[in-house]
Every structure is written in structure tokens, then in C-alpha cells.
C-alpha positions in Angstrom: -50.9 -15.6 145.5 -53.1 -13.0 146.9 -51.6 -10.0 147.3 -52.6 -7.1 149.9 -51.0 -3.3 150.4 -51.5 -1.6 153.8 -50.8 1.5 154.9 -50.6 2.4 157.8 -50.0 5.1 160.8 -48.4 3.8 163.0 -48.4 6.5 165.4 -52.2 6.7 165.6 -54.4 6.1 168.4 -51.1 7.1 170.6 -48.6 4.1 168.8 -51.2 1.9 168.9 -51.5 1.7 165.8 -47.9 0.1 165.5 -48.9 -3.3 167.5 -52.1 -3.6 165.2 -49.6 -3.4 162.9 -47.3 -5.8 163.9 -50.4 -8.3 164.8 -52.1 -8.0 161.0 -48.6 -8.2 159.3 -48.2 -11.3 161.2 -51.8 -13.0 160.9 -52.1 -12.5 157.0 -48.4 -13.9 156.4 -49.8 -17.0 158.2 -52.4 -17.0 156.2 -50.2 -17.6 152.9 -51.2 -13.9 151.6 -48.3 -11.5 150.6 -48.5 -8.5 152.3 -46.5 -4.9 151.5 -46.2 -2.0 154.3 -46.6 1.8 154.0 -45.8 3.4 156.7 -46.6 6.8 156.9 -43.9 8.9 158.2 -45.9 12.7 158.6 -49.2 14.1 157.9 -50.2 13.9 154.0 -47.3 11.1 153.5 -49.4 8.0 152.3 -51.2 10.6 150.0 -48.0 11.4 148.7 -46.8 7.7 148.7 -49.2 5.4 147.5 -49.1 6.6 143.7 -46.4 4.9 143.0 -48.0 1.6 144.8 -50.5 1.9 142.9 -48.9 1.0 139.6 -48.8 -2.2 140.9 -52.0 -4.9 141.2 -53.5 -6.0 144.3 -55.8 -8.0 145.8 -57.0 -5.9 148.3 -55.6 -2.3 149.6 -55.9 -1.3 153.7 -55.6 1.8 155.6 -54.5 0.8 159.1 -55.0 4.1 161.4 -57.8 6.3 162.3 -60.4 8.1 159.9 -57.7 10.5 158.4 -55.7 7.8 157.8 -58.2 6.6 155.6 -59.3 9.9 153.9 -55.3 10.4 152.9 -56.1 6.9 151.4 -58.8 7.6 149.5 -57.7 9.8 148.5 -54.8 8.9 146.7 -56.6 6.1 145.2 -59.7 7.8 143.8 -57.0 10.0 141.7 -56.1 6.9 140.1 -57.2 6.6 136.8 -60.0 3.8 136.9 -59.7 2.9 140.2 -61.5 -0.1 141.3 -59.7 -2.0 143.8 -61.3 -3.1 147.0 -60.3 -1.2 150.1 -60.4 -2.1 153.9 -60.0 -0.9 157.1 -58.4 -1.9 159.9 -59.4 0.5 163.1 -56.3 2.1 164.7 -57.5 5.7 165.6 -59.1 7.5 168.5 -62.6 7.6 167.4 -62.4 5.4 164.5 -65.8 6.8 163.3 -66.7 5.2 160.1 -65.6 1.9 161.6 -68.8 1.6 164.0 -71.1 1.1 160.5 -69.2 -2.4 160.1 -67.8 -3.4 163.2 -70.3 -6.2 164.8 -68.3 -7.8 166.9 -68.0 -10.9 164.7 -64.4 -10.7 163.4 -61.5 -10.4 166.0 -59.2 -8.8 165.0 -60.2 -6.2 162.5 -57.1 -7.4 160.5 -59.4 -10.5 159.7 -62.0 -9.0 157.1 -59.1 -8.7 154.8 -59.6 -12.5 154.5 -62.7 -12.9 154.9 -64.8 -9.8 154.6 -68.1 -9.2 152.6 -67.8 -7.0 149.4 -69.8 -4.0 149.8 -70.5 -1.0 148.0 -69.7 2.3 149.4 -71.1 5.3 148.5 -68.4 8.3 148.0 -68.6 11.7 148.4 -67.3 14.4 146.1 -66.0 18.0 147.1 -65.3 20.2 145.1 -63.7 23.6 146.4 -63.3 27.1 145.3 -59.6 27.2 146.4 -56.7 25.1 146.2 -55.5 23.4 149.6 -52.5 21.5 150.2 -52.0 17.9 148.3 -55.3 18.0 147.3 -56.0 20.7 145.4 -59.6 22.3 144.6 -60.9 18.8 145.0 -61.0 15.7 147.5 -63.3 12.9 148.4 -64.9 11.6 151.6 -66.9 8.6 153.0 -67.6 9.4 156.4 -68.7 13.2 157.8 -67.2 16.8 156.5 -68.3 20.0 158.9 -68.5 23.4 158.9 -68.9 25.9 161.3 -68.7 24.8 165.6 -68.2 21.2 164.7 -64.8 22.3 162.9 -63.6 23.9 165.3 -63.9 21.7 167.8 -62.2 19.2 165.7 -59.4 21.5 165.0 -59.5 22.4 168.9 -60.0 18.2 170.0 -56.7 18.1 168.1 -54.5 19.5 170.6 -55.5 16.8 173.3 -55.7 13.6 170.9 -53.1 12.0 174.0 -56.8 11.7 176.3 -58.4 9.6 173.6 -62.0 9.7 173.5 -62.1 12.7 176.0 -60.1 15.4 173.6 -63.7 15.6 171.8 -65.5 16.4 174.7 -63.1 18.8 175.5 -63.1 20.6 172.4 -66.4 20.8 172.7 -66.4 22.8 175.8 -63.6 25.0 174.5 -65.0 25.8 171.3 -68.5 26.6 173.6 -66.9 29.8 174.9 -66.4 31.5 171.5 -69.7 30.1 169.6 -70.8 32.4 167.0 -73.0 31.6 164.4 -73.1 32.1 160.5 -75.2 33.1 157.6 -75.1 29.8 155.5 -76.8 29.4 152.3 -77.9 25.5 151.4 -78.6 24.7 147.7 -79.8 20.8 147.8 -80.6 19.5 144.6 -81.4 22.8 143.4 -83.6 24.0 146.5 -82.6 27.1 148.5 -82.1 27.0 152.4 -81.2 30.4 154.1 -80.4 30.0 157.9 -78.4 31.7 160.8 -76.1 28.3 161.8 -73.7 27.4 164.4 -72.8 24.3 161.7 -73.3 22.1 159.0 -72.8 18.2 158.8 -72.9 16.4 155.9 -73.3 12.8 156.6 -72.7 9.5 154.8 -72.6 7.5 157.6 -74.1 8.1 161.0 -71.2 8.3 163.4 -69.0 11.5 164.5 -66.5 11.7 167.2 -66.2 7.7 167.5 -69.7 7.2 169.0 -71.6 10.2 168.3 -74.9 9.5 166.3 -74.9 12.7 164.2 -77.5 11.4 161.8 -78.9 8.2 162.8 -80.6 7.3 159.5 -77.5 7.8 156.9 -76.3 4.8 155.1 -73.1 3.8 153.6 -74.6 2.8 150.3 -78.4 4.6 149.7 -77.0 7.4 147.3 -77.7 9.8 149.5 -76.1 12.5 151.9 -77.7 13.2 154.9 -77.4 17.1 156.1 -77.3 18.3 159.7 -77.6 21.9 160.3 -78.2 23.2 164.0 -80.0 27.0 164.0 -78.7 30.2 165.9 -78.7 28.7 169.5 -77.3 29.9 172.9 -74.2 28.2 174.6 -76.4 26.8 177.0 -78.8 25.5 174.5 -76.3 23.8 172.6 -75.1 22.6 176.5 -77.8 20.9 177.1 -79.1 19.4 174.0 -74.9 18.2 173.2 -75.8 15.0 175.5 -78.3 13.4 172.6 -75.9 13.3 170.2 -74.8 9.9 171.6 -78.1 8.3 171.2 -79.8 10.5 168.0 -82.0 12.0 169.8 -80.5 15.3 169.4 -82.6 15.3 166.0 -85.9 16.2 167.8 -84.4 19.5 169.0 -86.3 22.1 167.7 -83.1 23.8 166.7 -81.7 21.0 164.6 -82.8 20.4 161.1 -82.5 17.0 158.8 -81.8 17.4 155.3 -81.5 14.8 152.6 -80.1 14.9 148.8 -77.6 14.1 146.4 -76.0 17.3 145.2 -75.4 20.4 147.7 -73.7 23.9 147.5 -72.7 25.2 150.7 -72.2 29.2 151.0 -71.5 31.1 154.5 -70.4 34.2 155.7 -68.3 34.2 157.5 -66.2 31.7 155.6 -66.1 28.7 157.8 -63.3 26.0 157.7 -64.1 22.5 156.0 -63.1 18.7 158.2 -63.9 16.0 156.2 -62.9 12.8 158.1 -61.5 14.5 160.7 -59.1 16.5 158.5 -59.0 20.5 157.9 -59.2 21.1 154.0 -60.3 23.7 152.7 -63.1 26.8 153.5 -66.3 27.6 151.9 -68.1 28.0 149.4 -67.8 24.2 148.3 -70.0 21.8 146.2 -70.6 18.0 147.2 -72.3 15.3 145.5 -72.8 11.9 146.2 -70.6 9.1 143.8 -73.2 6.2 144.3 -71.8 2.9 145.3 -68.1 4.4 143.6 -66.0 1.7 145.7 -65.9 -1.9 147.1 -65.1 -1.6 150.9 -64.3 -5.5 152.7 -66.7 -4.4 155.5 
């Protein structure tokens, strides 16, 4: 009998996350597939949890929650040794980013690709830190986007209004617009040397921030590639007015915004500036990042 391990937040996307829950546990059951539950009762719990899941084999293994449900996931599985079991996700979060590169409309509910999704190959991202942060040490992993600079903190900010749903981002935006400041940051992609005054730094593996922000429209999930955003010194009303074309992309045709592309990239600033990869805070520069290349097999 097929065998499949989810865990899951249930207190994501505002409790949402419970009926979706409640709905998959239900569907795959019918299904004939036996299905475990995780549920993670406080931040950093299914990182601490799933180790001893893992011991175990399955089939297939799900995060159910939003994109730091998933990262506490991966997490946890990556520091396994030989690690090669396919992961899923069912979208439960506020802005379930990383979702949008797989969600076409063609299976309802998400729960469904468990049973029937495509195995794909996912790139990984590596990230490698100068000091130690909480569960995860001076090292973590990431598939979606990690940022640095005004883009953290209006993550960090965003948090503190996660009950208005999409809007908290746009919020934080607006708050984290009164104190912008820029950095010196120092870029060494693939052994090239980029010097600029920055208000931030994206490093992409997929395209979407936010939920539907297009922070780099031409990433993919699987090219063995990161794709690097960094916005120049800018005023607040600069940044204002070109914050709209993030939506569609079009933000990359501002003369202030540059598009980087490579496998391996050091990131220095100074100020140190505070790391969110997946929508998590871990960590603070300096910090190294190199693409893993197809490392795991997503049902997407």
C-alpha cells in the first residue's frame, strides 16, 4: 500500500490550513493510500519533528501550509542522509509563492497531485552562513526566493498583519518605505565582482514573491540556475512608483533594477542586512549560495 506523510500547519493562511487538512486526509484515505499527520504545533516544530519520520519509508512526503511551511520541510529532509524521496505541496498559506510555478488550474484540489502528479525535478538552493542561527545552524536550503536588504524587512514587517491576507505585503511595503536606506553590497557570481549602493538583493529560483509578485520573470524551477535581482540606491518615491510592475515583470526595465544570472554567489554588505529565504528570517550576511541542480523530485 502506498504510503504518504504530510505535515502540516494547520494554523496557516488564518486556520485554513486545518480544513485543507481535514479535506486531503479524507480524499487520499478514499483513495486506498495510507496517510500519517504532522501537525506542527509552533514555529520550527516540523523541522524538529520529522527526523524521526523519516526513519521510516514513504511513498511520497507533503508539506500542507504556506512557503515556510515548506522551507521547515526541506529542510529537515535534505539533512537526511541520502535523501531522495519525492515531496509535494499542498497550498495552505497567504501567498503561497512557489505554488504559482505549478498550479494550472487542472487539479482541484491541490491535495490531488499526491495521486496523480508529474515527477519533476527541482532545482535546490544551498546557503551557507557565517553564523549559526536557530535549528538550522550555519547552513539551510531553499527552493523558492531568499532577500536581503528592503525586501526583508518588509517581510519581517508584513508579518505583523498576516490576519489581512494578501494585503499585509503591501503594507509592509509602505511601512518599510519610510525608513529605506540603502547598503554597500558586494556580489561575487561565479567568480565575478559586482560593487553597488542597494536597497536589496533577491535571489530567485522561481519567479514569484509575495504570492503574485513576478520578481524575476525568467527563473525556472529546474535550469540550474539562480536568478539575482538587485535594485540600485533609489529614492522612496522611485521605488513608489516603479513597486506597481512587480506584478507583471515589468519592473525589470527600470533603469534602477539589475538581472543577474549564475550558479554560485557570495553576498557581502555593510551594513549587515537580515537573510528571508521562503519567507523565513535566518540568518545575516555575509552568506554563500549555490545552486544543487535538479537535487529533488517535487509531484508538481
Amino acid at each position: 500500500m502506498k504510503r504518504v506523510l504530510i505535515a502540516a500547519n494547520t494554523r496557516s493562511a488564518r486556520g485554513r490550513g486545518a480544513q485543507i487538512l481535514q479535506e486531503a486526509q479524507t480524499g487520499i484515505a478514499q483513495a486506498g493510500v495510507q496517510c500519517e499527520i504532522i501537525v506542527s504545533q509552533h514555529h520550527g516544530h516540523l523541522f524538529e519533528a520529522l527526523p524521526d519520520y523519516l526513519t521510516q519509508k514513504w511513498d511520497t512526503i507533503a508539506a500542507l501550509g504556506g512557503d515556510g511551511t515548506l522551507f521547515q520541510v526541506l529542510n529537515a529532509c535534505l539533512r537526511s542522509p541520502h535523501f531522495n524521496t519525492p515531496l509535494a505541496l499542498i497550498p495552505a498559506g497567504t501567498g503561497n509563492s512557489f505554488s504559482r510555478e505549478f498550479r494550472h488550474g487542472k487539479l482541484r484540489p491541490d491535495w490531488e497531485r499526491i495521486l496523480t502528479g508529474r515527477l519533476t525535478p527541482v532545482d535546490v538552493l544551498h546557503c551557507r552562513l557565517h553564523e549559526p542561527v536557530a535549528w538550522y545552524q550555519n547552513e539551510y536550503y531553499f527552493v523558492n526566493v531568499a532577500g536581503a536588504g528592503f525586501v526583508s524587512e518588509v517581510n519581517i514587517n508584513s508579518q505583523r498583519y498576516k490576519q489581512l491576507g494578501m494585503f499585509a505585503y503591501a503594507l509592509g511595503v509602505l511601512l518599510t518605505l519610510m525608513r529605506l536606506r540603502a547598503a554597500r553590497v558586494k556580489i561575487i557570481l561565479d567568480e565575478h565582482v559586482i560593487v553597488r549602493e542597494s536597497v536589496f538583493v533577491m535571489i530567485c529560483n522561481s519567479r514569484y514573491v509575495g504570492g503574485n509578485m513576478k520578481i524575476a520573470p525568467g527563473a525556472e524551477i529546474n535550469d540550474g540556475m539562480m536568478d539575482i535581482v538587485l535594485a540600485q540606491k533609489i529614492s522612496r518615491v522611485g521605488l513608489m512608483r516603479a513597486f506597481p510592475s512587480v506584478f507583471s515583470g515589468n519592473h525589470l526595465g527600470h533603469p534602477k533594477i539589475e538581472m543577474l544570472r549564475g550558479k554560485k554567489l557570495r553576498l557581502e554588505s555593510e551594513p549587515p542586512q537580515l537573510l528571508t529565504p521562503d519567507g523565513e528570517i535566518a540568518g545575516k550576511t555575509p552568506v554563500e549560495i549555490a545552486v544543487l541542480p535538479e537535487r529533488l523530485q517535487f509531484l508538481l
